[in-house]
mmCIF file of the N, C-alpha and C atoms, coordinates in Angstrom:
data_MODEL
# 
_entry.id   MODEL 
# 
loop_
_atom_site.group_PDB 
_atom_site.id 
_atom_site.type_symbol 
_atom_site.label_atom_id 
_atom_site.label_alt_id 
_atom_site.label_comp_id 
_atom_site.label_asym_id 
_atom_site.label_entity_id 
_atom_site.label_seq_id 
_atom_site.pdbx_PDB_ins_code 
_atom_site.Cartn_x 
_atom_site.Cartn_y 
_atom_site.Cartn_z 
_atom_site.occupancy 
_atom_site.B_iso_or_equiv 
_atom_site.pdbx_formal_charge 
_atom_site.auth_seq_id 
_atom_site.auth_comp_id 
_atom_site.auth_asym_id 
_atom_site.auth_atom_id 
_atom_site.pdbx_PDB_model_num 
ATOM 1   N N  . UNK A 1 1  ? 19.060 9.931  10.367 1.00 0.00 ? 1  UNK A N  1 
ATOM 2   C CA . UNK A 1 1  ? 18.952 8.523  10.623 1.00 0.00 ? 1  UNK A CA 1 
ATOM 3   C C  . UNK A 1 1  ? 20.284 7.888  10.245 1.00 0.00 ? 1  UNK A C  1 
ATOM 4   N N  . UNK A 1 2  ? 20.551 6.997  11.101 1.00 0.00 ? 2  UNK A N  1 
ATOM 5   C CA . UNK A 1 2  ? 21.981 6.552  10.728 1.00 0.00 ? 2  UNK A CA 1 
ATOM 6   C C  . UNK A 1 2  ? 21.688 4.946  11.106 1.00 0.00 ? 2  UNK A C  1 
ATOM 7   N N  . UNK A 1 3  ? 22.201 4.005  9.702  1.00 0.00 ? 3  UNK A N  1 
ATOM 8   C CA . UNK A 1 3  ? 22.135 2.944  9.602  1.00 0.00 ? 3  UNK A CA 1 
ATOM 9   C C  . UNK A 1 3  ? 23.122 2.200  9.097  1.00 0.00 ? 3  UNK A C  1 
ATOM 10  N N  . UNK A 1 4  ? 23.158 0.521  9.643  1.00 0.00 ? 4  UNK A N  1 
ATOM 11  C CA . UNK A 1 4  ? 24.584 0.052  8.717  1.00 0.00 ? 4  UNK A CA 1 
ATOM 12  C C  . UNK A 1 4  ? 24.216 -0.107 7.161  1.00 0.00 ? 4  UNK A C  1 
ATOM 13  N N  . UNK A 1 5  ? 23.208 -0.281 6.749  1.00 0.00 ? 5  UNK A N  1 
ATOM 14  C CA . UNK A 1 5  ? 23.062 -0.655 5.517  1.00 0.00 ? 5  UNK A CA 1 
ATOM 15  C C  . UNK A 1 5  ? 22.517 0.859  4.547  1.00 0.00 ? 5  UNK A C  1 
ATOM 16  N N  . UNK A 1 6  ? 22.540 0.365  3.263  1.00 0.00 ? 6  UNK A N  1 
ATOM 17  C CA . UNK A 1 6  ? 22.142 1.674  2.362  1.00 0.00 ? 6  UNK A CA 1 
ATOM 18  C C  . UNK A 1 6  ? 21.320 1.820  1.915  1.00 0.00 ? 6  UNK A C  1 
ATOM 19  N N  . UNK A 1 7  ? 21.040 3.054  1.350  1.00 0.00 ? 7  UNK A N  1 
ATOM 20  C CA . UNK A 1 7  ? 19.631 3.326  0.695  1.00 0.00 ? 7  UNK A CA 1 
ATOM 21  C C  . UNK A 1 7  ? 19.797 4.096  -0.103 1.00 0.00 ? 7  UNK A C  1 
ATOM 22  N N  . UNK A 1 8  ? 19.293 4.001  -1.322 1.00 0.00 ? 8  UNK A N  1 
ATOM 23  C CA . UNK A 1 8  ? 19.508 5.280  -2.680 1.00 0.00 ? 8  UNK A CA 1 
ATOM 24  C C  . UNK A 1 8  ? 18.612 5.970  -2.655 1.00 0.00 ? 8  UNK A C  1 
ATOM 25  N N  . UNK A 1 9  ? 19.335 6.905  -2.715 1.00 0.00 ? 9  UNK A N  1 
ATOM 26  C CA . UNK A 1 9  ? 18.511 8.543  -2.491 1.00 0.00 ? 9  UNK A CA 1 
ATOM 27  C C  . UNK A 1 9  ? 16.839 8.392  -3.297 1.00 0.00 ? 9  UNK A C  1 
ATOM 28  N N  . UNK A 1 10 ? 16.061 9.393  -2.995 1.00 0.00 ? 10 UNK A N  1 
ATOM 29  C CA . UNK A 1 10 ? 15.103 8.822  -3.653 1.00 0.00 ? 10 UNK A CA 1 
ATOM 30  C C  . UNK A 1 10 ? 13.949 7.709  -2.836 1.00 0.00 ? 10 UNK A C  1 
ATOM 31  N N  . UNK A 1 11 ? 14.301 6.723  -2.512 1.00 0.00 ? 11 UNK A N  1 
ATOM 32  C CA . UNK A 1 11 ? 13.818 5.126  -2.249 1.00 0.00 ? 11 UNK A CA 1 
ATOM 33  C C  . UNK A 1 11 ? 12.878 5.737  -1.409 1.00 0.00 ? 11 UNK A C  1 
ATOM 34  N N  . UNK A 1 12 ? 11.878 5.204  -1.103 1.00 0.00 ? 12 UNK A N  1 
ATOM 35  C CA . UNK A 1 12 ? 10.998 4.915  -0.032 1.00 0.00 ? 12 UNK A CA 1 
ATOM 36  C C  . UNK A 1 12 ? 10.797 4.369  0.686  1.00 0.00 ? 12 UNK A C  1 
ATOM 37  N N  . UNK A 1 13 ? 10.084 3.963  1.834  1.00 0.00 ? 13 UNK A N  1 
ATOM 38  C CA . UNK A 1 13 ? 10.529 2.563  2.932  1.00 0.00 ? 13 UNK A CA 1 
ATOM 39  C C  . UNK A 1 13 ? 9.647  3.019  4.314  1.00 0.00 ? 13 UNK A C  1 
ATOM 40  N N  . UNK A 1 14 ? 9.271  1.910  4.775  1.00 0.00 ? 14 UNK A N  1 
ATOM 41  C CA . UNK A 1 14 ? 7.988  2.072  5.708  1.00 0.00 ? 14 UNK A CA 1 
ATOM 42  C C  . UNK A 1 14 ? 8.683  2.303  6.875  1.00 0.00 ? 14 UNK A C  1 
ATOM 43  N N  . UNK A 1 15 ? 8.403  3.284  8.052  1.00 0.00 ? 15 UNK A N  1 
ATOM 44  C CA . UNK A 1 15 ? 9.187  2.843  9.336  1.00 0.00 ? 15 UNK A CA 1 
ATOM 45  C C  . UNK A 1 15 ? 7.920  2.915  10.444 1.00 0.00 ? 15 UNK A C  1 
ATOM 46  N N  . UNK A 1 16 ? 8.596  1.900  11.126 1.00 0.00 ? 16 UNK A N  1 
ATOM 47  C CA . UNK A 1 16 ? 7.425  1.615  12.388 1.00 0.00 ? 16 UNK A CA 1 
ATOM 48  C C  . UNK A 1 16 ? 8.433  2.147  14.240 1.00 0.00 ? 16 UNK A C  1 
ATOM 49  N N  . UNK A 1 17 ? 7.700  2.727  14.337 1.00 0.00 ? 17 UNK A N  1 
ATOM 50  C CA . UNK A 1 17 ? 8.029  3.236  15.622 1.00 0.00 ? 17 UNK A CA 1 
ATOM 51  C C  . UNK A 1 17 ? 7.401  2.640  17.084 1.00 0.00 ? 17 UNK A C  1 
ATOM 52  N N  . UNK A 1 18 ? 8.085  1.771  17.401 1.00 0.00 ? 18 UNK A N  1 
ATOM 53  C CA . UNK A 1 18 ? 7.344  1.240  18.779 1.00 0.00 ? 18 UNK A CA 1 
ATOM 54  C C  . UNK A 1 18 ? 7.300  1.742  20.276 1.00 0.00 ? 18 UNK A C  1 
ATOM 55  N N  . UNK A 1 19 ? 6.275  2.226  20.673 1.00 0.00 ? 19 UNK A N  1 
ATOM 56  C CA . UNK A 1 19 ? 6.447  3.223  21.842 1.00 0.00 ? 19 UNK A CA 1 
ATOM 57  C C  . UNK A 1 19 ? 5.997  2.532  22.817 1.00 0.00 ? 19 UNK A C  1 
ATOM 58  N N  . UNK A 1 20 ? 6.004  2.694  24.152 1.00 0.00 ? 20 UNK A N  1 
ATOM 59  C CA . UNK A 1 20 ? 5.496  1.985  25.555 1.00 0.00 ? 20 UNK A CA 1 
ATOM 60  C C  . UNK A 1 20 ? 4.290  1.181  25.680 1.00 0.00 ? 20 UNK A C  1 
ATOM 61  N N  . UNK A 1 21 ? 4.034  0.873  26.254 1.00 0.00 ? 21 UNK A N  1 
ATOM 62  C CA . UNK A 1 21 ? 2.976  -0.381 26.141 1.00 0.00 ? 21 UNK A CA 1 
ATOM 63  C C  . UNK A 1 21 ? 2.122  -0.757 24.910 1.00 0.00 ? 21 UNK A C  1 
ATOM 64  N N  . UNK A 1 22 ? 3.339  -1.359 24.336 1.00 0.00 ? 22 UNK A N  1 
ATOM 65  C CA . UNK A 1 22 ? 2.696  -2.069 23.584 1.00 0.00 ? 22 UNK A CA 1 
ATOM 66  C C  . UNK A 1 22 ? 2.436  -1.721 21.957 1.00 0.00 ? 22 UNK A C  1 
ATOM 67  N N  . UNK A 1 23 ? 2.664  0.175  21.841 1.00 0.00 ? 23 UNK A N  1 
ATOM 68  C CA . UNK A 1 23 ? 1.822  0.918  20.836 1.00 0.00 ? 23 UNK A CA 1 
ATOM 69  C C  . UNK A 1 23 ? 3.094  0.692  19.810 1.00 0.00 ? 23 UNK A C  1 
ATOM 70  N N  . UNK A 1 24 ? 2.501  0.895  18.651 1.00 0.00 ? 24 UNK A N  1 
ATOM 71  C CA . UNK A 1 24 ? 3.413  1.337  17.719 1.00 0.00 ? 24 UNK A CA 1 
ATOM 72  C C  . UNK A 1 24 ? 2.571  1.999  15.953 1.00 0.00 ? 24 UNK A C  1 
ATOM 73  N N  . UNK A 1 25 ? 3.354  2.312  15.540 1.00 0.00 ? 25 UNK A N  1 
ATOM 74  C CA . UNK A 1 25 ? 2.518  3.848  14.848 1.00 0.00 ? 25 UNK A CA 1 
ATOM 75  C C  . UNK A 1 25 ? 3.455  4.026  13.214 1.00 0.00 ? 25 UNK A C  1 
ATOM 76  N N  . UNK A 1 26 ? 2.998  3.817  12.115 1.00 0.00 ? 26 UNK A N  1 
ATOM 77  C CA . UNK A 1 26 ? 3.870  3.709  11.226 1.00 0.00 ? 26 UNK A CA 1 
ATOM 78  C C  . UNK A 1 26 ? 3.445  4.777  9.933  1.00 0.00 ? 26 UNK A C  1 
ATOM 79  N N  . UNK A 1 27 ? 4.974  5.404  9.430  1.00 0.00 ? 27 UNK A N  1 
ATOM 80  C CA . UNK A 1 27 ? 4.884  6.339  8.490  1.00 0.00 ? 27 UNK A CA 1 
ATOM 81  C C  . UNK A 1 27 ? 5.383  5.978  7.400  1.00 0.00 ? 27 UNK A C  1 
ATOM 82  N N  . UNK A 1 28 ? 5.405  6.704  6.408  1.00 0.00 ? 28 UNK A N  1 
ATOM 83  C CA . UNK A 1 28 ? 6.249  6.671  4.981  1.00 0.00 ? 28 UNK A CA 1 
ATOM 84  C C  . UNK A 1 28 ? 7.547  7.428  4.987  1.00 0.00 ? 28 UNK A C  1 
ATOM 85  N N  . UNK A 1 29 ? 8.791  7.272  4.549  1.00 0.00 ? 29 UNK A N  1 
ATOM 86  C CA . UNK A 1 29 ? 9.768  7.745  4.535  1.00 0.00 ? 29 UNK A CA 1 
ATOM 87  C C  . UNK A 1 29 ? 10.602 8.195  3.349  1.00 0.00 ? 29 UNK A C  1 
ATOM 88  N N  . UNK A 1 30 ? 10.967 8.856  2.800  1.00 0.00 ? 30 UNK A N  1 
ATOM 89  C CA . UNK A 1 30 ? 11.622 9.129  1.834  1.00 0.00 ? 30 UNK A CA 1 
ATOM 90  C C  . UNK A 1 30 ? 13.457 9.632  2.297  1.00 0.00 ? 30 UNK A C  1 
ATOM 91  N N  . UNK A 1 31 ? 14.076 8.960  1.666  1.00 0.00 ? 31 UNK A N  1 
ATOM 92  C CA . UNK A 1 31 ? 15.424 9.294  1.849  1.00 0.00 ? 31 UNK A CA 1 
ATOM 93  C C  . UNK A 1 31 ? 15.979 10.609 0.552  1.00 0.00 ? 31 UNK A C  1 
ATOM 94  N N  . UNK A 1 32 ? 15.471 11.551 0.569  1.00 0.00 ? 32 UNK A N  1 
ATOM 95  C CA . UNK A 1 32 ? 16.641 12.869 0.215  1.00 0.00 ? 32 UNK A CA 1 
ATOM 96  C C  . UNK A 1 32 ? 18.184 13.185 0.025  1.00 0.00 ? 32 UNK A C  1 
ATOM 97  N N  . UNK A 1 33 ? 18.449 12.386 0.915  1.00 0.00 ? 33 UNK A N  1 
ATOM 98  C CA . UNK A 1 33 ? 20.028 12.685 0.961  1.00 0.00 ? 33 UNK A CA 1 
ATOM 99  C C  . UNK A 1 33 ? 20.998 11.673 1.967  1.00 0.00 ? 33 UNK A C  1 
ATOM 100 N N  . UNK A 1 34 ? 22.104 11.753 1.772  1.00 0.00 ? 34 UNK A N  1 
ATOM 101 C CA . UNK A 1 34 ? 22.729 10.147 2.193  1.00 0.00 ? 34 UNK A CA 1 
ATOM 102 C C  . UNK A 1 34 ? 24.552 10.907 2.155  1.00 0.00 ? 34 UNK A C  1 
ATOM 103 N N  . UNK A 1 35 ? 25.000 9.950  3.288  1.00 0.00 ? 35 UNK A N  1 
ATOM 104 C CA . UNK A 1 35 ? 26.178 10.076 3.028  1.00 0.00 ? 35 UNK A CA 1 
ATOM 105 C C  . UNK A 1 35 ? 26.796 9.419  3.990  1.00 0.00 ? 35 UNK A C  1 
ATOM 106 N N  . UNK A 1 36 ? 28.401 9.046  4.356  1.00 0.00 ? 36 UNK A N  1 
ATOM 107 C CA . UNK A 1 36 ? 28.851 7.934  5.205  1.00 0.00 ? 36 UNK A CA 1 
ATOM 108 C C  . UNK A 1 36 ? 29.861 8.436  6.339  1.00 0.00 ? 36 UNK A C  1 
ATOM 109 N N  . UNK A 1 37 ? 29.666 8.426  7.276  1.00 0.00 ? 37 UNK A N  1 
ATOM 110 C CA . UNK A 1 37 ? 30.230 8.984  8.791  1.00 0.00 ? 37 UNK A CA 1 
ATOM 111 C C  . UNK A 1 37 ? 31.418 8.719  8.495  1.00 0.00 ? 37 UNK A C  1 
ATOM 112 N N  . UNK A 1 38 ? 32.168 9.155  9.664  1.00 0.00 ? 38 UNK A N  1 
ATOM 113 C CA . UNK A 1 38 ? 33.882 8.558  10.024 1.00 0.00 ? 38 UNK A CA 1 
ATOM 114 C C  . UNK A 1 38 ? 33.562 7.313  10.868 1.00 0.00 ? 38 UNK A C  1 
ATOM 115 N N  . UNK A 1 39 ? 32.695 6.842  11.469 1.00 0.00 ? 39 UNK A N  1 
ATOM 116 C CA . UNK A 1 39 ? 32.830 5.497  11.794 1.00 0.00 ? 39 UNK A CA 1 
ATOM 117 C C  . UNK A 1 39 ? 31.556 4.761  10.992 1.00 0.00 ? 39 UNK A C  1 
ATOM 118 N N  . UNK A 1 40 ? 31.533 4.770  9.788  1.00 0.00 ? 40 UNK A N  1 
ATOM 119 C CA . UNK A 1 40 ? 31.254 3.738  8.586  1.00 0.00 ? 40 UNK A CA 1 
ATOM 120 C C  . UNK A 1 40 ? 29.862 3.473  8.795  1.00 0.00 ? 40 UNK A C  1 
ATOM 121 N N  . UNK A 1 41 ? 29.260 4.388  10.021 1.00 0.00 ? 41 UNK A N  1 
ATOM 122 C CA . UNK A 1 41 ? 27.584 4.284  9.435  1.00 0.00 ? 41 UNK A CA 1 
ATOM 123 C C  . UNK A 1 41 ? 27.008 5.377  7.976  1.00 0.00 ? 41 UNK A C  1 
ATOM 124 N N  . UNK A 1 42 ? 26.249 4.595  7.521  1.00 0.00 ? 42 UNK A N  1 
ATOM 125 C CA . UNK A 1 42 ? 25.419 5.876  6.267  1.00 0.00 ? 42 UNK A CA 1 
ATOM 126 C C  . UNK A 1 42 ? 24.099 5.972  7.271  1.00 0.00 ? 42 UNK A C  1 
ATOM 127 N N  . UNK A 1 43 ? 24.732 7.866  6.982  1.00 0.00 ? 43 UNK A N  1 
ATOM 128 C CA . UNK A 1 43 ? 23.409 8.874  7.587  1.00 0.00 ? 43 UNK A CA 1 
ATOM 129 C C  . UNK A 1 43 ? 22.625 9.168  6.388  1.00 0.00 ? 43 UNK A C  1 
ATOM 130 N N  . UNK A 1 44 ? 21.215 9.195  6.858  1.00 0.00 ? 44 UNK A N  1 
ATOM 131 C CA . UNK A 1 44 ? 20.146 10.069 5.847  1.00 0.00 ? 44 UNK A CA 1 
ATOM 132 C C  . UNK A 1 44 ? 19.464 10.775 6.311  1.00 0.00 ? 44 UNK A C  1 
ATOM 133 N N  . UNK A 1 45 ? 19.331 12.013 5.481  1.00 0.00 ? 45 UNK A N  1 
ATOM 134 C CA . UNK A 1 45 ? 18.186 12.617 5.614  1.00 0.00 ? 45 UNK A CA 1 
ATOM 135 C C  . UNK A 1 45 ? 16.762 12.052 5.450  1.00 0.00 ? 45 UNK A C  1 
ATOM 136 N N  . UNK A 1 46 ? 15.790 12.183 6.166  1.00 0.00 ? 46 UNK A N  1 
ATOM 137 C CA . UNK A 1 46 ? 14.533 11.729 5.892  1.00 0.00 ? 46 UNK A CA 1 
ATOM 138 C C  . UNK A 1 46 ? 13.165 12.618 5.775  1.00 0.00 ? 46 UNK A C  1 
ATOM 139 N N  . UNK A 1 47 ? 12.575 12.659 4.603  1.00 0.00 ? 47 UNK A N  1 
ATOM 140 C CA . UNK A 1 47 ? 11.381 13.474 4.541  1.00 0.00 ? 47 UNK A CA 1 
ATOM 141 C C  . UNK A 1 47 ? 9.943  12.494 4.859  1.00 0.00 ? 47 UNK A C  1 
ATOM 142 N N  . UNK A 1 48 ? 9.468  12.874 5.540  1.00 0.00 ? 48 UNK A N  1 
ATOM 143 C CA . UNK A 1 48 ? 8.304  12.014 6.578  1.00 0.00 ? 48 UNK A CA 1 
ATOM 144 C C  . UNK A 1 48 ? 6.768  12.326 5.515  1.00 0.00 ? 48 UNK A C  1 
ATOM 145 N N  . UNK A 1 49 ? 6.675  11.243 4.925  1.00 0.00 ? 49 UNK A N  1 
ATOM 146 C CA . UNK A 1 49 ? 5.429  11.084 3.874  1.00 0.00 ? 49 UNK A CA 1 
ATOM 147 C C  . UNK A 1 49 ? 4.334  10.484 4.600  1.00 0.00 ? 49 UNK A C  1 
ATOM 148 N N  . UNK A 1 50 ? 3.179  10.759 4.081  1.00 0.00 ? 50 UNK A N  1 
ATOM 149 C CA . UNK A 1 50 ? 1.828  10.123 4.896  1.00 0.00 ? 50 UNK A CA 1 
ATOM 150 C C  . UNK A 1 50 ? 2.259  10.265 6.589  1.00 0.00 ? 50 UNK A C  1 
ATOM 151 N N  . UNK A 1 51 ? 2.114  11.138 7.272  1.00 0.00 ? 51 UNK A N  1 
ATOM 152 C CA . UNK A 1 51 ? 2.402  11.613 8.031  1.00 0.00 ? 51 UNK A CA 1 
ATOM 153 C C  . UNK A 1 51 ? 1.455  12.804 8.569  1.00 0.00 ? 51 UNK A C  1 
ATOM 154 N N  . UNK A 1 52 ? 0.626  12.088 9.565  1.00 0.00 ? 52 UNK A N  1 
ATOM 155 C CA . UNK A 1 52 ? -0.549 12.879 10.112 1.00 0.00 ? 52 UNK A CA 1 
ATOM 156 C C  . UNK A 1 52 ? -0.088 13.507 11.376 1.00 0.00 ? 52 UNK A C  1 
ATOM 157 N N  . UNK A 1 53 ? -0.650 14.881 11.269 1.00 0.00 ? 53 UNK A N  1 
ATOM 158 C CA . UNK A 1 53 ? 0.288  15.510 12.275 1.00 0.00 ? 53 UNK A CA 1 
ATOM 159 C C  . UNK A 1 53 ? -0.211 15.221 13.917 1.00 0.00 ? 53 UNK A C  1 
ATOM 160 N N  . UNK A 1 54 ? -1.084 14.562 13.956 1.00 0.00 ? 54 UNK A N  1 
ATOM 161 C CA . UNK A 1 54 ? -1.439 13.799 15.287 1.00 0.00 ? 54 UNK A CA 1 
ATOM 162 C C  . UNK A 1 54 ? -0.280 12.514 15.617 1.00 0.00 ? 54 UNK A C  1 
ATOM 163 N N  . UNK A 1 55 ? 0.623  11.925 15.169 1.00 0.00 ? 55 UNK A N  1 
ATOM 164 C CA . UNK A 1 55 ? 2.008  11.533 14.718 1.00 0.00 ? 55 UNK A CA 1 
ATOM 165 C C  . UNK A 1 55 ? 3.146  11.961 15.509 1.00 0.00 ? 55 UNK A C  1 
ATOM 166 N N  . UNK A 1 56 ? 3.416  13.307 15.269 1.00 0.00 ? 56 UNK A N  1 
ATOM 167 C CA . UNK A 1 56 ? 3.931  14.243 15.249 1.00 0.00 ? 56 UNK A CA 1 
ATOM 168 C C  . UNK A 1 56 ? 4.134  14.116 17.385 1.00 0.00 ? 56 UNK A C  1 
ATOM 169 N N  . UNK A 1 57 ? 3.338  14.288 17.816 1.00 0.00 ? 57 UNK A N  1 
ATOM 170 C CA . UNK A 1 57 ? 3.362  13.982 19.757 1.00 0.00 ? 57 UNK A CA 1 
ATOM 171 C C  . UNK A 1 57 ? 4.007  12.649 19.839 1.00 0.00 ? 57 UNK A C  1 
ATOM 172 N N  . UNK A 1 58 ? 3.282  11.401 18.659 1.00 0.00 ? 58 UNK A N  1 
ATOM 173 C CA . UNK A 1 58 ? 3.726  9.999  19.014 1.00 0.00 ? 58 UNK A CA 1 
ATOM 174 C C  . UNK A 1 58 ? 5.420  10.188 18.681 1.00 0.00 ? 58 UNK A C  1 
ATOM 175 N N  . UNK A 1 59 ? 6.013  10.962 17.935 1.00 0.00 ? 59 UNK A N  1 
ATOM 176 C CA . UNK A 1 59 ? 7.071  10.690 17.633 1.00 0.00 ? 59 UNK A CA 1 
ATOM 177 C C  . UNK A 1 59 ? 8.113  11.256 18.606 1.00 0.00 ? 59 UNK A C  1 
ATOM 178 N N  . UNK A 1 60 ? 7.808  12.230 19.021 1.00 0.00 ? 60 UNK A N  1 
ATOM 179 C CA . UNK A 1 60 ? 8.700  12.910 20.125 1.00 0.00 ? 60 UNK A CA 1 
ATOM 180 C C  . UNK A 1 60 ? 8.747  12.188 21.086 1.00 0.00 ? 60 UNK A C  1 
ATOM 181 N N  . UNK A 1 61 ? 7.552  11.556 21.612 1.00 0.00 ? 61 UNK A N  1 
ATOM 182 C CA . UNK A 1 61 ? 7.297  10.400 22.858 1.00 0.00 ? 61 UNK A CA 1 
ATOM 183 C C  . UNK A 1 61 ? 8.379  9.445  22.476 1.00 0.00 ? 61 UNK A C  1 
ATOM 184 N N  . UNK A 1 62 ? 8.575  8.629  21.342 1.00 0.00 ? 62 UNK A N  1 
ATOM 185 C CA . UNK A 1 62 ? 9.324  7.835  20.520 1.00 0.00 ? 62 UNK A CA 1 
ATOM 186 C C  . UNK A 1 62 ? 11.024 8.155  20.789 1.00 0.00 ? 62 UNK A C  1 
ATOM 187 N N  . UNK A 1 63 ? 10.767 9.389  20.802 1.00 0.00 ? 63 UNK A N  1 
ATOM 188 C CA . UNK A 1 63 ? 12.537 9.923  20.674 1.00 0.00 ? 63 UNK A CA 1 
ATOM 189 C C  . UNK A 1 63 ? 12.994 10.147 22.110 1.00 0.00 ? 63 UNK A C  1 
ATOM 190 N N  . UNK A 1 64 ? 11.977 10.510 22.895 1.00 0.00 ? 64 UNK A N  1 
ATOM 191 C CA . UNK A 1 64 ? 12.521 10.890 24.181 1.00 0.00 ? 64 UNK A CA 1 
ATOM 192 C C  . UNK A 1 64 ? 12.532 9.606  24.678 1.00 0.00 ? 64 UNK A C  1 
ATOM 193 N N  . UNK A 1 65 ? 11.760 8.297  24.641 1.00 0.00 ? 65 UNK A N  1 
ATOM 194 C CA . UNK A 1 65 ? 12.174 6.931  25.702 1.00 0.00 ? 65 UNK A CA 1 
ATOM 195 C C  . UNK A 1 65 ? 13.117 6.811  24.899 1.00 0.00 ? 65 UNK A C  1 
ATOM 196 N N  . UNK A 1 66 ? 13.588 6.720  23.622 1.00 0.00 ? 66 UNK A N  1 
ATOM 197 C CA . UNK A 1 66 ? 15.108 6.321  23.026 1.00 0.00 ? 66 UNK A CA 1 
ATOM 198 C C  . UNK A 1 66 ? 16.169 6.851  24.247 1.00 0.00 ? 66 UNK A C  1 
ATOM 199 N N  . UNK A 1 67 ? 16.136 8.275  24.065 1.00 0.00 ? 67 UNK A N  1 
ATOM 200 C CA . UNK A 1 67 ? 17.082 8.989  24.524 1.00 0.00 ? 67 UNK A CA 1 
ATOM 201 C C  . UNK A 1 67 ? 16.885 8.491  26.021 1.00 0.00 ? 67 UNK A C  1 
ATOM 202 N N  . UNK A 1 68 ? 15.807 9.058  26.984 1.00 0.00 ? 68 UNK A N  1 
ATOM 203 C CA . UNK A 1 68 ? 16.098 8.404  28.325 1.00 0.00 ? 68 UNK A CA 1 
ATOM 204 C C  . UNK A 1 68 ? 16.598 6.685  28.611 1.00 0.00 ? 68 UNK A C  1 
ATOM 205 N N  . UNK A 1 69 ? 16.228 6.044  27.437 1.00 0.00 ? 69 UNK A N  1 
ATOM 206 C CA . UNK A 1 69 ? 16.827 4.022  27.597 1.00 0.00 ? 69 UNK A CA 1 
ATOM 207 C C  . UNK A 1 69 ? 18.307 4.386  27.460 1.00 0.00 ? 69 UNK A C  1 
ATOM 208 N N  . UNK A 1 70 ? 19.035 5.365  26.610 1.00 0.00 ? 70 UNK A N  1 
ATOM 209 C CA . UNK A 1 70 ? 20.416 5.247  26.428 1.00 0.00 ? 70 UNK A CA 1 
ATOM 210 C C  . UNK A 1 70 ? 20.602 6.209  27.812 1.00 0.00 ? 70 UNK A C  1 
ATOM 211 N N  . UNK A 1 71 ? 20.280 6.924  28.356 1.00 0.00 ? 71 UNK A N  1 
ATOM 212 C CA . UNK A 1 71 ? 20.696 8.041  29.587 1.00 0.00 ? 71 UNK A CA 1 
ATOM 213 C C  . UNK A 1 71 ? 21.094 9.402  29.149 1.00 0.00 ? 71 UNK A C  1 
ATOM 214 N N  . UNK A 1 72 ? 20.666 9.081  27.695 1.00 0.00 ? 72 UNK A N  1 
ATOM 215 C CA . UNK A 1 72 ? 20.463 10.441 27.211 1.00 0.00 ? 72 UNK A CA 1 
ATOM 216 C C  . UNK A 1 72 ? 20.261 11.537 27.962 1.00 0.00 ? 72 UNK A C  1 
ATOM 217 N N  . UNK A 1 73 ? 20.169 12.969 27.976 1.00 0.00 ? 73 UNK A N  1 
ATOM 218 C CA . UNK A 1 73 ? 18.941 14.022 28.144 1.00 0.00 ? 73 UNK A CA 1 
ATOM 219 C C  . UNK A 1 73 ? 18.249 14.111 27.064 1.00 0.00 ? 73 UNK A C  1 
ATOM 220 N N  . UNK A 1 74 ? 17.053 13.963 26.841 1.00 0.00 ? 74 UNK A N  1 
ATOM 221 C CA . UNK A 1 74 ? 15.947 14.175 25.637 1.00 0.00 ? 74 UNK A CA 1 
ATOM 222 C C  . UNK A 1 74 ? 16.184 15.939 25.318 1.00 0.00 ? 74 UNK A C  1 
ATOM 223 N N  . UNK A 1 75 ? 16.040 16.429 24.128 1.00 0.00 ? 75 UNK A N  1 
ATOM 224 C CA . UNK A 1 75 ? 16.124 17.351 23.487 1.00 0.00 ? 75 UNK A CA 1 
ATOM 225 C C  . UNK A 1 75 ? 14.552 18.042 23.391 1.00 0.00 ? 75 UNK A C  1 
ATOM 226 N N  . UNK A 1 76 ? 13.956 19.164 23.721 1.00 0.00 ? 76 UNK A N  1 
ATOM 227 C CA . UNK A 1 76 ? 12.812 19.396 23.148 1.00 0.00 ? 76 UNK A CA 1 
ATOM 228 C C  . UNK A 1 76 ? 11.688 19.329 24.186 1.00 0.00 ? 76 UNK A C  1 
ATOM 229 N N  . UNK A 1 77 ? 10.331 19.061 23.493 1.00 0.00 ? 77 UNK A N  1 
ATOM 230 C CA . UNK A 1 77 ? 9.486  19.563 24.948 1.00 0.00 ? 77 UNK A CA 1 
ATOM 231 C C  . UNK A 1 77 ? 9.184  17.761 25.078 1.00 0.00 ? 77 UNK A C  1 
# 
């Protein structure tokens, strides 16, 4: 995950994922590990807490309209 702002390792923090009509689906997050790009975003690692693995389909769905809105190729099934 790569963001402008920071987070100390450790922290916790809710993330909500909004997917196509309308849905959106929210987990627990834990940041593990942190550190700051060559163009001045901080990346983290994220360990996915309260996290039901029925989730797990919503999130890939999640990643692939990301990737196809930018013209990505989506990664994965």
């Amino acid at each position: 995950m790569c963001v402008p702002s920071r987070f100390e390792t450790g922290r916790f923090f809710k993330l909500s994922f909004p997917l196509s009509a309308g849905r959106v689906f929210h987990v627990i997050g834990k940041v593990v590990w942190g550190r700051r790009t060559e163009n001045g975003l901080n990346e983290y690692g994220v360990q996915f807490w309260d996290f039901e693995e029925s989730k797990t389909a919503m999130l890939r769905h999640y990643l692939k309209e990301l990737a196809e809105a930018a013209g990505d190729k989506p990664y994965g099934p």
